[in-house]
C-alpha positions in Angstrom: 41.2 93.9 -50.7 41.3 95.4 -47.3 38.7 97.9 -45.9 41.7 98.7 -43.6 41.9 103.0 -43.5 44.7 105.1 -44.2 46.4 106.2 -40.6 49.2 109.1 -40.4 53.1 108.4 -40.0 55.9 111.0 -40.6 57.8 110.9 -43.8 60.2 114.2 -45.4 58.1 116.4 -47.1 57.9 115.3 -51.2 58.4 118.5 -53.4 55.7 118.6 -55.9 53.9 120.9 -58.3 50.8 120.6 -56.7 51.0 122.0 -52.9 48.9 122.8 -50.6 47.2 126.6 -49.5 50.5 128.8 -48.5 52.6 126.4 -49.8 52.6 124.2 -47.3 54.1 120.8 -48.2 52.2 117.4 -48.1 54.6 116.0 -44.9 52.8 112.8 -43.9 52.0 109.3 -45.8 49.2 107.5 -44.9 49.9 103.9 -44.8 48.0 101.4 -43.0 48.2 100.7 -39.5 49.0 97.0 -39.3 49.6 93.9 -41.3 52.2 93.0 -43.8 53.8 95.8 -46.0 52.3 98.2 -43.5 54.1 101.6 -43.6 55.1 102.8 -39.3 55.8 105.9 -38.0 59.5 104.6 -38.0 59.8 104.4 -41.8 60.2 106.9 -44.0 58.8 107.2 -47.3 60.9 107.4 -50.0 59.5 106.1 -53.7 62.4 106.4 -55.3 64.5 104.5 -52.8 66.2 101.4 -53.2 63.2 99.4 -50.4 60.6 99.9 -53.2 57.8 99.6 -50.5 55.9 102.2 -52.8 56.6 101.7 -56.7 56.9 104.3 -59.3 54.0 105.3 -61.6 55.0 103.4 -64.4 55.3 100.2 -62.3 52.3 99.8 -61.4 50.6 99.9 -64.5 49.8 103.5 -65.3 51.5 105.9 -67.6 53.9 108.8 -66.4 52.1 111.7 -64.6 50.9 115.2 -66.6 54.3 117.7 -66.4 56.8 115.3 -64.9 55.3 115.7 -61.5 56.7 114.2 -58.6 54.8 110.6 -57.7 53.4 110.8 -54.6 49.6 110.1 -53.3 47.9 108.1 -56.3 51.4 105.2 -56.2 50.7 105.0 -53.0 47.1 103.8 -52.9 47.4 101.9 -55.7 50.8 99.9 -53.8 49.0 99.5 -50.7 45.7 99.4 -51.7 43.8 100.8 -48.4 41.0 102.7 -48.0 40.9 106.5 -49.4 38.0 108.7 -48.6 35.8 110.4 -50.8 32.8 113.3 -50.3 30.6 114.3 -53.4 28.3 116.7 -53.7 26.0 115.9 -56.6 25.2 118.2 -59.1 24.2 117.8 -62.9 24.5 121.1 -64.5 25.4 121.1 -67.9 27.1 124.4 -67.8 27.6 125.7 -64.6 29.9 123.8 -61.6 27.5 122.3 -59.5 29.2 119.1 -58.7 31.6 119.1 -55.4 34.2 116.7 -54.6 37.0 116.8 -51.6 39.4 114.0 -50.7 42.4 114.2 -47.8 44.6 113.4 -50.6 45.1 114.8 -53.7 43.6 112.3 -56.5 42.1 115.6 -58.6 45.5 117.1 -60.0 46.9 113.8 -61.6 44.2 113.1 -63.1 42.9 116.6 -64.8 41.2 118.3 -62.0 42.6 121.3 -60.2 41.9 121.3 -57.0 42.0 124.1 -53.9 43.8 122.7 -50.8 44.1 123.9 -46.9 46.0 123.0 -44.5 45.6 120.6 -42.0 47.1 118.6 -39.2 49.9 116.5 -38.9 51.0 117.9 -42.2 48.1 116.8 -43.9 45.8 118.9 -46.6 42.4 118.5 -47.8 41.7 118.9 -51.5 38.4 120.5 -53.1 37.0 120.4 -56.7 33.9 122.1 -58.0 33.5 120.7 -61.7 30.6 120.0 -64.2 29.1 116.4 -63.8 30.4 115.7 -67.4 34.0 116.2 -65.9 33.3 114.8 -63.0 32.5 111.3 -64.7 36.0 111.9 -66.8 37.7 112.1 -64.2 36.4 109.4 -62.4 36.9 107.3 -65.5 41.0 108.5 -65.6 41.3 106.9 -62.0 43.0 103.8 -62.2 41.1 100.8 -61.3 42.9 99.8 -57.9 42.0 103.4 -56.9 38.8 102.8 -57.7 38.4 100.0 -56.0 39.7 101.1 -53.1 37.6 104.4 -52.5 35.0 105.0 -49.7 32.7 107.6 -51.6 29.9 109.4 -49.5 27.8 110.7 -52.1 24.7 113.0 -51.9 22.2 111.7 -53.8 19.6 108.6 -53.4 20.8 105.6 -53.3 19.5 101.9 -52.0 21.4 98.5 -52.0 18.7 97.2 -54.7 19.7 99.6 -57.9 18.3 103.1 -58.3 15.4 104.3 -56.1 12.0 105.2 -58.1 9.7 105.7 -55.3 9.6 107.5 -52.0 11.9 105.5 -49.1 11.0 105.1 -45.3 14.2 108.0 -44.7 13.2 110.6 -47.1 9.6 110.0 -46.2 10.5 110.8 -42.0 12.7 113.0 -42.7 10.2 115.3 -44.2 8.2 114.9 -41.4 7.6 116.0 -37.4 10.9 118.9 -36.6 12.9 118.0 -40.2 9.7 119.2 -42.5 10.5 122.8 -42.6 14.1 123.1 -41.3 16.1 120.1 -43.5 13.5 118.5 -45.6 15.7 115.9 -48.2 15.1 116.1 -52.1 12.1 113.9 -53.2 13.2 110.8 -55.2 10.4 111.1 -57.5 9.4 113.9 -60.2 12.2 116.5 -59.8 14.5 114.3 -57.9 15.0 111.6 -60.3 17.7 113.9 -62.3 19.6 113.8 -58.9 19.0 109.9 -58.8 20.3 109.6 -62.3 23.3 111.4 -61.8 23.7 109.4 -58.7 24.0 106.4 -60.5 26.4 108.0 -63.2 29.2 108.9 -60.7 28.3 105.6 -59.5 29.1 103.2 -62.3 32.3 106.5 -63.5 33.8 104.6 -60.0 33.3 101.1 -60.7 30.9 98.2 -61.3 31.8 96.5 -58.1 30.4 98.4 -55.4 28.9 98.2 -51.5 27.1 100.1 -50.2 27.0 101.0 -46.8 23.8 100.3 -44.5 25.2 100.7 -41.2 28.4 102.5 -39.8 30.7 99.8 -39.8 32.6 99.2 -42.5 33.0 95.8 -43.9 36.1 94.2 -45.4 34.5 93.7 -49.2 35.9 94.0 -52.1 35.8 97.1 -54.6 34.4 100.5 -53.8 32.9 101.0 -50.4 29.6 104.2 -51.2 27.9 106.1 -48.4 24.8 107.7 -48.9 25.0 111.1 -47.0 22.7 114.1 -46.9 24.5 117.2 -46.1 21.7 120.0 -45.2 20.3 117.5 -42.8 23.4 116.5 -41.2 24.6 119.9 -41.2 21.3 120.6 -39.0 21.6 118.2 -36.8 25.4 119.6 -36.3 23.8 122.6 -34.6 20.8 123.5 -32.2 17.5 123.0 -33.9 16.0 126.5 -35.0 12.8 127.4 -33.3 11.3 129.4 -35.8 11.8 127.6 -39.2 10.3 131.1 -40.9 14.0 132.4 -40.0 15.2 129.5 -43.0 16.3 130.5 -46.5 13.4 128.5 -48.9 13.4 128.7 -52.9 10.4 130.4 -53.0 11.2 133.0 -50.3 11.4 135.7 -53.2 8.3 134.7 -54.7 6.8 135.4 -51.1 8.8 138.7 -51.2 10.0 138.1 -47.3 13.8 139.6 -47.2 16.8 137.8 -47.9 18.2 135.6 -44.5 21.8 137.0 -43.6 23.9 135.4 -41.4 26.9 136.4 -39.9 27.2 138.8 -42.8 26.5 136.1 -45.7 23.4 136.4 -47.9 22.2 132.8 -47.6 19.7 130.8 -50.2 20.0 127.2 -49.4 19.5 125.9 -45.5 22.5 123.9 -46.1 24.2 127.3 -45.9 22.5 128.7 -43.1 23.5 126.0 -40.8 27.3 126.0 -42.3 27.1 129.5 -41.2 25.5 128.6 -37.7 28.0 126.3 -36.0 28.1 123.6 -38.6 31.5 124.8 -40.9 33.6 124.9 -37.0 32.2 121.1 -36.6 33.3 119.9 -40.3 36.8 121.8 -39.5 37.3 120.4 -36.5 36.4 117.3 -38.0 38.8 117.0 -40.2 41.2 118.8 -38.1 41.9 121.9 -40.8 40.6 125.3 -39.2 40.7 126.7 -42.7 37.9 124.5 -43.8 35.7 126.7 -41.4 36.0 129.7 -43.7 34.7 128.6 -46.8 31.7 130.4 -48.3 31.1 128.3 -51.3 27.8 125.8 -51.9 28.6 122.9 -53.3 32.4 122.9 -51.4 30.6 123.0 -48.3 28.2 120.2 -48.9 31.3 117.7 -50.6 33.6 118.7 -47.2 30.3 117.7 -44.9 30.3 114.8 -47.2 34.0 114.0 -46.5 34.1 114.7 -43.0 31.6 111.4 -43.2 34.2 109.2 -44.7 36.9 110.2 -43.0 35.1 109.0 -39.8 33.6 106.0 -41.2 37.2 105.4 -41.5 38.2 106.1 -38.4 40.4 109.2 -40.1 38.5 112.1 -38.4 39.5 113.6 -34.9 38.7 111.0 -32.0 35.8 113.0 -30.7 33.9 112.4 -34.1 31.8 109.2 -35.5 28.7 108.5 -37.5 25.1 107.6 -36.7 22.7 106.4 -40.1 19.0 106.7 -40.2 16.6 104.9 -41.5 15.5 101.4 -43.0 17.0 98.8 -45.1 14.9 100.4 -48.5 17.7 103.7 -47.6 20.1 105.4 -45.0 21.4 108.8 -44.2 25.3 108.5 -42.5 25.4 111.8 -40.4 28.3 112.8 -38.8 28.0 112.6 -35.1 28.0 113.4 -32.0 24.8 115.1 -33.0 23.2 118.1 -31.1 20.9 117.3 -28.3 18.0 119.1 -29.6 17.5 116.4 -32.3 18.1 113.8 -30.3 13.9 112.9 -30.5 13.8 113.2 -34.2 16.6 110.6 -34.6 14.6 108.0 -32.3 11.3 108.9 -34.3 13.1 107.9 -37.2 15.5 105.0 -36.3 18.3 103.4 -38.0 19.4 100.2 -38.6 18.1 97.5 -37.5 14.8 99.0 -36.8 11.5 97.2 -37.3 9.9 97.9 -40.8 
């Protein structure tokens, strides 16, 4: 299987059910950008046509799609089998949708999800879902297995290379130290955070028992799904200059201290992740991903699953040039930020190291 990424060439725009904000049409195919069967900028993409580079639905092993859509994204994953990325938010409500996800193509609607969309460049749109985790693992579980296999997930939520993290790691431990403690402090891994751990590790084994995950930012060539550990109200800090005064923060307990509400440019925030979407950090995600309408999204859990995407896409070399990731912290555990971090926490991300630091 190769780790090789999706990169953009030109094809007529597909009709199809499922379109993007404004109806604007998906007009590129991502194919990869070298080796044999690769699609080029010269070819266009027809998956009907008589070439067969991409196969129908039923020819590759899966039934027909819902409604007599058009095929389009999913066939061509599965027929080329490069990478596709992933962000997910985790969250483990039983009632309420608290779990985010947001891919650059649309692997929701096929497969019983109905996603939101927005435009972006070259044609392209990016695809959001906020779901329960019940419908999250369903879905997950509809995804055929070369799509599977070929995912790069960043998920937020613990995760280490040695099974399911039951005591404090070397990352969370720093990062809830020196200028993080009060301004991006991660979930603990023990008491409260184990439900987050657990539903970790059920999205987790929804994608796939053979799994990689990633401890650096390079991205190997391994088989079956590639997973990313990210943390998106720490990276989202680091996006933007570090807050002098962390008493300005939104904190659970702030109404139990009965301080006022924190509002930012006009939002009522609650969770710091916000806050720093709303201070510079939803322009960096947008620009990211190169879709200015990601920038005006006011919606938790979508804006914690697009940080989270904005991290695959550039370990995949899919986000805008000027973008890249940095990880933190030790072999027991990383955090994959998207970079080029702000200056100002420059000295928090030596104190803490990455890779390849000494235990």
């Amino acid at each position: 299987m190769s780790s090789r990424a999706w990169t953009p060439s030109t094809r007529p725009a597909v009709k199809s059910r499922f379109h993007c904000s404004r109806r604007v049409r998906l007009g590129v195919v991502y194919g990869r950008s070298h080796g044999a069967g690769a699609l080029t900028r010269e070819e266009e993409y027809d998956p009907f046509g008589a070439d067969k580079k991409v196969r129908r639905l039923a020819d590759v092993g899966v039934g027909a799609r819902p409604n007599g859509a058009t095929p389009g994204w999913p066939e061509l994953l599965m027929a080329t089998g490069a990478r596709w990325p992933l962000g997910i938010d985790i969250g483990y409500s039983e009632r309420r949708a608290s779990l985010g996800l947001a891919s650059l193509v649309d692997v929701f609607a096929p497969f019983g999800l109905a996603p939101t969309s927005y435009a972006a460049a070259d044609g392209r749109c990016i695809f959001r879902v906020e779901t329960r985790l019940v419908d999250c693992l369903a879905w997950a579980q509809r995804l055929p297995e070369a799509m599977r296999r070929s995912v790069l997930a960043t998920i937020d939520g613990p995760i280490t290379p040695g099974g399911a993290p039951r005591e404090q790691r070397y990352v969370d431990g720093q990062c809830q130290r020196g200028h993080c403690q009060y301004r991006c402090p991660p979930s603990s891994v023990v008491g409260g955070g184990r439900a987050l751990v657990d539903a970790s590790y059920k999205v987790l084994a929804a994608l796939g028992s053979t799994r990689t995950i990633l401890m650096s930012p390079s991205v190997p060539e391994a088989e079956g799904a590639l997973v990313a550990e990210v943390n998106p109200t720490l990276g989202l800090a680091w996006l933007v200059r570090r807050v002098d005064d962390w008493r300005v923060l939104p904190s659970r307990n702030r109404h139990k201290r009965k301080l006022p509400p924190v509002v930012i440019n006009g939002r009522e925030v609650r969770a710091k992740s916000e806050y720093y979407w709303e201070a510079g950090g939803n322009r960096q995600v947008a620009a990211a991903l190169r879709a200015p309408g990601v920038a005006t999204i006011r919606h938790h859990e979508a804006e914690a699953a697009l940080y989270s995407l904005a991290v695959a896409a550039a370990l995949l070399g899919l986000a805008a040039p000027e973008y890249s990731t940095i990880c933190i912290g030790r072999p027991d555990g990383v955090f994959h930020l998207l970079g080029p971090i702000d200056r100002t926490w420059r000295d928090e991300q030596t104190r803490i190291g990455g890779p390849g630091a000494q235990p």
